[in-house]
C-alpha positions in Angstrom: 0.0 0.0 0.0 2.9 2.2 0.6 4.2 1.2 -2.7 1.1 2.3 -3.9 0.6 5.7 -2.6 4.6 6.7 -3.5 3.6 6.5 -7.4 0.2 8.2 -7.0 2.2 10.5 -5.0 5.3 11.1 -7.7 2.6 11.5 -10.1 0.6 14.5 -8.9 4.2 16.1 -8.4 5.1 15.5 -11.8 1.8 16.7 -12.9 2.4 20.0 -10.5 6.2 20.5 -12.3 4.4 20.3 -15.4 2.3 23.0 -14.9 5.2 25.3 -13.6 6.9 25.4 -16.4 3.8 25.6 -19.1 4.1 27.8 -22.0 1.2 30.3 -23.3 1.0 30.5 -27.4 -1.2 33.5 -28.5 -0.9 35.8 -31.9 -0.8 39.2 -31.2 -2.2 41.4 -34.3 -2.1 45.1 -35.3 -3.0 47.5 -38.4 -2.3 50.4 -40.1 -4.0 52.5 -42.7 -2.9 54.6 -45.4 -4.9 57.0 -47.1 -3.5 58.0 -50.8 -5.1 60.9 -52.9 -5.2 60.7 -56.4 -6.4 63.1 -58.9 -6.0 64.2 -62.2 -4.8 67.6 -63.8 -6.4 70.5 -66.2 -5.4 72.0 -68.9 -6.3 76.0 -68.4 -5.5 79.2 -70.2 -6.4 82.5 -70.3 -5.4 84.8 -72.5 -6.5 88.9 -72.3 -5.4 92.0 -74.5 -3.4 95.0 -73.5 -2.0 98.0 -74.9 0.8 100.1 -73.9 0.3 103.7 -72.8 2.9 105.8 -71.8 5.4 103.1 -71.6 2.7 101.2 -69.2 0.5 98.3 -69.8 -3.0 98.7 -69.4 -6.1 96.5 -70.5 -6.9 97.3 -74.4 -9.4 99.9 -75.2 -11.6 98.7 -78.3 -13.8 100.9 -80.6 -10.8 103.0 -81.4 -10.9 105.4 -84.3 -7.8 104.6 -87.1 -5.7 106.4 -90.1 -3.9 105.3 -92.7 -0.4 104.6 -91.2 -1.3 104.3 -87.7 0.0 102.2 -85.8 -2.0 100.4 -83.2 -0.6 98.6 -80.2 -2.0 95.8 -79.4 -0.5 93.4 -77.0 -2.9 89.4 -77.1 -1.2 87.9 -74.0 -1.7 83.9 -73.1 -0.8 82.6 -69.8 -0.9 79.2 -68.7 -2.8 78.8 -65.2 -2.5 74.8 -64.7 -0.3 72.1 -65.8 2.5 72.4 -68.6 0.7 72.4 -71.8 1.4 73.4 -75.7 -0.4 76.4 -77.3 -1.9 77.3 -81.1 -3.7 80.7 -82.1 -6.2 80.8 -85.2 -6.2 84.2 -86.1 -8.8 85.6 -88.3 -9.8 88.9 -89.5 -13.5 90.0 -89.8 -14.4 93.5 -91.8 -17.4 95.5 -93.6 -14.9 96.2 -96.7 -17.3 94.7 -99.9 -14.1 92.6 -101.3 -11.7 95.5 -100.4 -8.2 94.5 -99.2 -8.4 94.1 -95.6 -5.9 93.2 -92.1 -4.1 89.9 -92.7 -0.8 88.2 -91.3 1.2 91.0 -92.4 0.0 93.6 -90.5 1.2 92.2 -87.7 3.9 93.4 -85.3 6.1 92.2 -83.1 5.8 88.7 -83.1 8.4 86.4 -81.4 10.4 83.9 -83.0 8.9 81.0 -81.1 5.6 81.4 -82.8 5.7 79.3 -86.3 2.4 79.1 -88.9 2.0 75.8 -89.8 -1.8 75.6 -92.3 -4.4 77.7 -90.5 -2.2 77.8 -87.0 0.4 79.8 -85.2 1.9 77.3 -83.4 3.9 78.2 -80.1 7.4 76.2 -80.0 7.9 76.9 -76.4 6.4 75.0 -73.8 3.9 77.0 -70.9 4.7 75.6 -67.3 2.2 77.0 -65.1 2.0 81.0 -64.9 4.4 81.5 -67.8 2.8 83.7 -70.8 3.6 83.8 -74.2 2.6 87.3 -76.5 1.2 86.7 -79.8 1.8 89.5 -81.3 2.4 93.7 -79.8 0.7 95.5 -82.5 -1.0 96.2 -85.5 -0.1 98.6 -88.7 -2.9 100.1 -90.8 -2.1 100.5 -94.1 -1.3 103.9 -95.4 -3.0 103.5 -98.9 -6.3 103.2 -97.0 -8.2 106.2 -98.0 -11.6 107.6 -98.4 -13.1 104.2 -99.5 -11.9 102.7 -95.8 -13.6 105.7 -94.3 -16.2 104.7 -91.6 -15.7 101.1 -92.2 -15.3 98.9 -89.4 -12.0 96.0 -88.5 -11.6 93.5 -86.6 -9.2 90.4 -85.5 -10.6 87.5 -83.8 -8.1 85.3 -82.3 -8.9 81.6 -80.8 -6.5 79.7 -78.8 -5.7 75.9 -78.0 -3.8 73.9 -75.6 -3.2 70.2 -74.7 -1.0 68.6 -72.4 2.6 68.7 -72.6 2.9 65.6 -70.1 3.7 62.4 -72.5 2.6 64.7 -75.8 5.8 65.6 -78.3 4.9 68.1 -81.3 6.6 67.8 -84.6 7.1 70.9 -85.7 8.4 70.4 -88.5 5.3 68.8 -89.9 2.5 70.3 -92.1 0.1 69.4 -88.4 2.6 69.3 -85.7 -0.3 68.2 -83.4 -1.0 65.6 -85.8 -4.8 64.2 -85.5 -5.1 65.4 -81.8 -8.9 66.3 -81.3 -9.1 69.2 -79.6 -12.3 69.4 -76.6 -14.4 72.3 -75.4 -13.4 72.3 -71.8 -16.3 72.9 -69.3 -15.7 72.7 -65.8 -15.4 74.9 -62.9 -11.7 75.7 -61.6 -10.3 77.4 -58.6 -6.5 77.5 -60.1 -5.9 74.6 -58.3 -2.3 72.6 -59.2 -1.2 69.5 -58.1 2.8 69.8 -57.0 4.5 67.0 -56.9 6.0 66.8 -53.1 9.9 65.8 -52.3 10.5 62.2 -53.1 10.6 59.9 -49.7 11.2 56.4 -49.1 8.2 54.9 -48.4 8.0 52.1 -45.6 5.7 49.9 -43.6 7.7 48.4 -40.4 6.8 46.2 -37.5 8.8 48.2 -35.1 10.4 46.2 -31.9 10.1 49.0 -29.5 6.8 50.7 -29.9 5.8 46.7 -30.9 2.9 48.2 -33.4 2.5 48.3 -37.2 4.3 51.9 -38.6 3.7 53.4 -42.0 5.1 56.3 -43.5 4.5 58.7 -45.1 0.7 59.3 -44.9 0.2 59.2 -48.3 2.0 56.9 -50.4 0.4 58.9 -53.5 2.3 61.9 -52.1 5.0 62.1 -54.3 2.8 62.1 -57.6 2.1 65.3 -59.4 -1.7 65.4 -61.1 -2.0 62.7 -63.0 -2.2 63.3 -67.0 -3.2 61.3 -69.7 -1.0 58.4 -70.7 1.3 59.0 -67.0 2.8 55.7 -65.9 3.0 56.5 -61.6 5.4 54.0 -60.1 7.4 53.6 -57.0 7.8 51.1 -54.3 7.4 50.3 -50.5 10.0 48.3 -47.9 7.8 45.8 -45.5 9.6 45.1 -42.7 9.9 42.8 -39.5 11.9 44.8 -36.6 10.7 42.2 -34.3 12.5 39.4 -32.8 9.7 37.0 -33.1 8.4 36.0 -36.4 5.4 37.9 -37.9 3.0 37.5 -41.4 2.3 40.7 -42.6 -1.5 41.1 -44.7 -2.5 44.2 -47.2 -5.7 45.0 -48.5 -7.3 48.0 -49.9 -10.6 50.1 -49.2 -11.6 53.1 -51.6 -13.2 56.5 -49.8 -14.8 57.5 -53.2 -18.2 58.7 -52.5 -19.6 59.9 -55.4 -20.3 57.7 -58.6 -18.2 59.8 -60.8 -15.4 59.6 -58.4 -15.7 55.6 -58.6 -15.9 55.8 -62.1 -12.4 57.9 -62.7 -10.5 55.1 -60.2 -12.0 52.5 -62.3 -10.4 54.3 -65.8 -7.2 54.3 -63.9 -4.8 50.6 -64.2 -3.5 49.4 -61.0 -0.2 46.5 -61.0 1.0 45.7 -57.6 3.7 42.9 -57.1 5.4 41.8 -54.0 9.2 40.8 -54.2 8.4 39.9 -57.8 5.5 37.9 -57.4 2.3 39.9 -58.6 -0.3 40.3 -56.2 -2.9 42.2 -58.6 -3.7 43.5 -61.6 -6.9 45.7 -62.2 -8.2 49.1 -61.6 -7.3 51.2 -59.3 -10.7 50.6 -57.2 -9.5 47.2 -56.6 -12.5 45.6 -55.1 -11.7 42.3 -55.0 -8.6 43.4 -52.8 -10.9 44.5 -50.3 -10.1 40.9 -48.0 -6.2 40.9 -46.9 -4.0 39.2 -48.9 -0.4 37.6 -47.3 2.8 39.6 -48.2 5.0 37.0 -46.6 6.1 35.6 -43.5 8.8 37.9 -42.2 11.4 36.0 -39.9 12.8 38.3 -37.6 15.2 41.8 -39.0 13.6 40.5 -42.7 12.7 42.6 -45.4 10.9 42.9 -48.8 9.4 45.2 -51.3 6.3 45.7 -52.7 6.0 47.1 -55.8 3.0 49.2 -57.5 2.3 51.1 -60.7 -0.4 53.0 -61.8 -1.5 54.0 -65.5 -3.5 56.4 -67.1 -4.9 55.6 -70.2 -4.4 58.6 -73.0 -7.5 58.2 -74.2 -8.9 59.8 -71.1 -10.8 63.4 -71.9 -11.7 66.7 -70.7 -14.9 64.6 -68.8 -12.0 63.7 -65.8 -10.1 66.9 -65.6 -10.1 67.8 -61.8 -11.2 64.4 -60.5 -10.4 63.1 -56.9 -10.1 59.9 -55.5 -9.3 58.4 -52.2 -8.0 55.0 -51.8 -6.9 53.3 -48.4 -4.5 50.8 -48.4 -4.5 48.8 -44.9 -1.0 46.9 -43.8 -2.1 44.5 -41.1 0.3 41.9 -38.9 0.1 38.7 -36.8 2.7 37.9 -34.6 3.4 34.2 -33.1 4.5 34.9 -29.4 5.5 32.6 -26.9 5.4 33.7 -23.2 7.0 31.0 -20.8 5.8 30.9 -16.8 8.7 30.8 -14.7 8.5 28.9 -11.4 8.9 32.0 -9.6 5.5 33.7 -11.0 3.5 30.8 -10.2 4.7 29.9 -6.8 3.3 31.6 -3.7 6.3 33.1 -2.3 6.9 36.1 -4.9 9.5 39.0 -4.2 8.7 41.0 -1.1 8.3 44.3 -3.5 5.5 42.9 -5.1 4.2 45.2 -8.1 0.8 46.2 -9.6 -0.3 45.5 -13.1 0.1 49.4 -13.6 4.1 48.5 -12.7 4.2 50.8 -9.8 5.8 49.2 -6.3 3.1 48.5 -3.6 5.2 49.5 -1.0 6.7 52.8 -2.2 4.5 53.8 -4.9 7.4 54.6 -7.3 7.8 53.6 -10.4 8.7 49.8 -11.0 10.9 50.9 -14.1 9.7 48.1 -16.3 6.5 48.0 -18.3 4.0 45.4 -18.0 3.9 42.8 -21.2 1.0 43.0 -23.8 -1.0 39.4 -22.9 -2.1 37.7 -25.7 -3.5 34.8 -26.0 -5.7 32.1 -23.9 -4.9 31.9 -20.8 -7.3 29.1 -19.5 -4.8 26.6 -19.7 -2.9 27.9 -17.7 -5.3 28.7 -14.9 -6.5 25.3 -15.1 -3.0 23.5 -14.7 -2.0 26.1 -11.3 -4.9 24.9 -10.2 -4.6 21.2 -10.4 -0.7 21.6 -9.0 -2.8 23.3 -6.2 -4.7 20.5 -5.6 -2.4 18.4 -6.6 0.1 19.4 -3.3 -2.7 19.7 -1.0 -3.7 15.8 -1.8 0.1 14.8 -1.4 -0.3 16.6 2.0 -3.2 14.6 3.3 -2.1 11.4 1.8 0.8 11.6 4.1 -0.6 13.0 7.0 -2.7 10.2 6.9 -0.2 7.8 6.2 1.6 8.5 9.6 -1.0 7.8 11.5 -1.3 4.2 10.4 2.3 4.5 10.9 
């Protein structure tokens, strides 16, 4: 019998060591979002007339009264107020002369050397960026063999002028058309000035950091770097995923858009989205992405390990004046799970702990001062656990009795 109660005796020890030294498994998770903005450019010019007055420019005065041999200043000024863009003039002259010789090309003045006429156009060789101006022309001569038969009759120059995109648009000037078959388009849309600067390039990044032990992204705005986007722009660049950790961690990506308003949806699904991770393509769609809306795996990142993930966006050049000044908002969410393994020493599950026990908020009992360590994230389940202290519990106080007992048959 003694036999017999030394092995049921070793066993609920063992089953008590066990327990000591049990292990807690739990995934510990975190998220970040990034928000990128999108939007496309406009083509906008204005152009206005002036005159020069006493060695001053003022706005022109029209219904002037002419002579033979006058000559007229006259100063047609464009300026470009949005993107970088190509300019054309039609000019045409409009008179009351019944088949008399009236204004044409040579009675213009002052015309730069950048202006070339190629068919019915002037064409302007030098690209606008945005708030240069370019002068057609600074004045006008009336011919001096215009007598009575002109008197009283009336003149006039209409000018009308064009611009498209210099972004992925070359002319040839040296063609009859140097902007080839290009249709030209009315545009119609409201405008506060508004230009899209392209901001400082910056690596962009998405770590697991080891001290702050959360998911870090930066910059806010992956899109940041990206001037308005034009028709036929190829956007590209690229973003490190990292694991700072010393545990292993599987890091997720997925994508929500913020687009509100139909025709917002409907300029994110014109634009081309290509994302590949390491070299492995992940997606290939518009830039709506819906069925990227559940998180796909980058990787499994073993601890200090690194990768790249890769995206490019495409305009098509077919895309017209109908998505000048279009917004759209596009979050892409990095997510993480981390496998963490928490051991329980023998001295946290024992009754006798330290005399300068500490609260959970790591402050000393006794002196109130600060424990100087932090309290670890739990994760995980920790029934287990419980369940196992408690049967080592048990456990002891059994062995206690059973011997007790024991001695007294003794």
């Amino acid at each position: 019998m003694k036999k017999f109660l030394k092995w049921i005796l070793a066993g609920i020890l063992t089953a008590g060591s066990i327990a000591m030294c049990v292990s807690a498994y739990g995934k510990f998770s975190d998220s970040v979002t990034v928000t990128n903005h999108i939007s496309t450019g406009d083509i906008n010019i204005s152009m206005k007339e002036l005159e020069k007055k006493n060695g001053k420019e003022i706005l022109y005065q029209n219904q002037k009264m002419v002579l033979p041999g006058d000559r007229i200043s006259k100063i047609p000024r464009i300026t470009n107020r949005s993107e970088p863009c190509w300019v054309r003039v039609k000019i045409t002259y409009a008179d009351n002369l019944e088949n008399r010789k009236g204004l044409n090309d040579t009675n213009l003045t002052g015309m730069p050397k950048y202006w070339v006429k190629k068919g019915a156009y002037f064409y302007c060789t030098r690209k606008l960026e945005q708030g240069e101006s370019a002068d057609i022309f600074t004045g006008v001569t009336i011919p001096e063999e215009w007598t009575e038969p002109y008197q009283e009759k009336k003149l006039g120059i209409t000018i009308v002028a064009d611009a498209i995109q210099a972004a992925n648009f070359s002319p040839d000037f040296n063609a009859m058309s140097p902007w080839g078959n290009q249709e030209i388009l009315r545009c119609i849309h409201d405008t506060n000035g508004r230009v899209v600067k392209r901001k400082s390039q910056v690596k962009l990044r998405v770590v697991f950091e080891r001290d702050a032990h959360k998911l870090i992204a930066a910059p806010e705005d992956f899109f940041a770097g990206f001037s308005a986007a034009m028709p036929g722009d190829v956007l590209e660049d690229s973003v490190k995923i990292k694991n700072a950790t010393e545990n292993t961690a599987e890091i997720f990506f997925r994508t929500s858009a913020e687009c509100k308003s139909v025709k917002d949806q409907e300029f994110l699904k014109k634009l081309k989205l290509v994302i590949s991770m390491d070299g492995k393509k992940l997606y290939s769609g518009d830039l709506l992405a819906v069925s990227l809306n559940k998180a796909v795996s980058l990787g499994i990142f073993q601890p200090g390990k690194s990768g790249e993930m890769k995206f490019q966006i495409t305009v098509p050049s077919e895309l017209n004046n109908d998505f000048a000044l279009r917004n759209g908002d596009v979050k892409w969410i990095f997510s993480v799970e981390e496998d963490q393994k928490e051991k329980i020493q023998p001295s946290q599950t024992l009754a006798g702990q330290s005399e300068k026990e500490e609260n959970s908020d790591g402050y000393s009992r006794k002196t109130g001062a600060p424990s100087g360590k932090t309290a670890p994230v739990k994760t995980g389940d920790d029934t287990g656990i419980r369940f196992f202290l408690i049967l080592e519990g048990v456990s002891l106080l059994a062995g206690i009795l059973v011997l007790r007992k024991g001695g007294r048959k003794n």
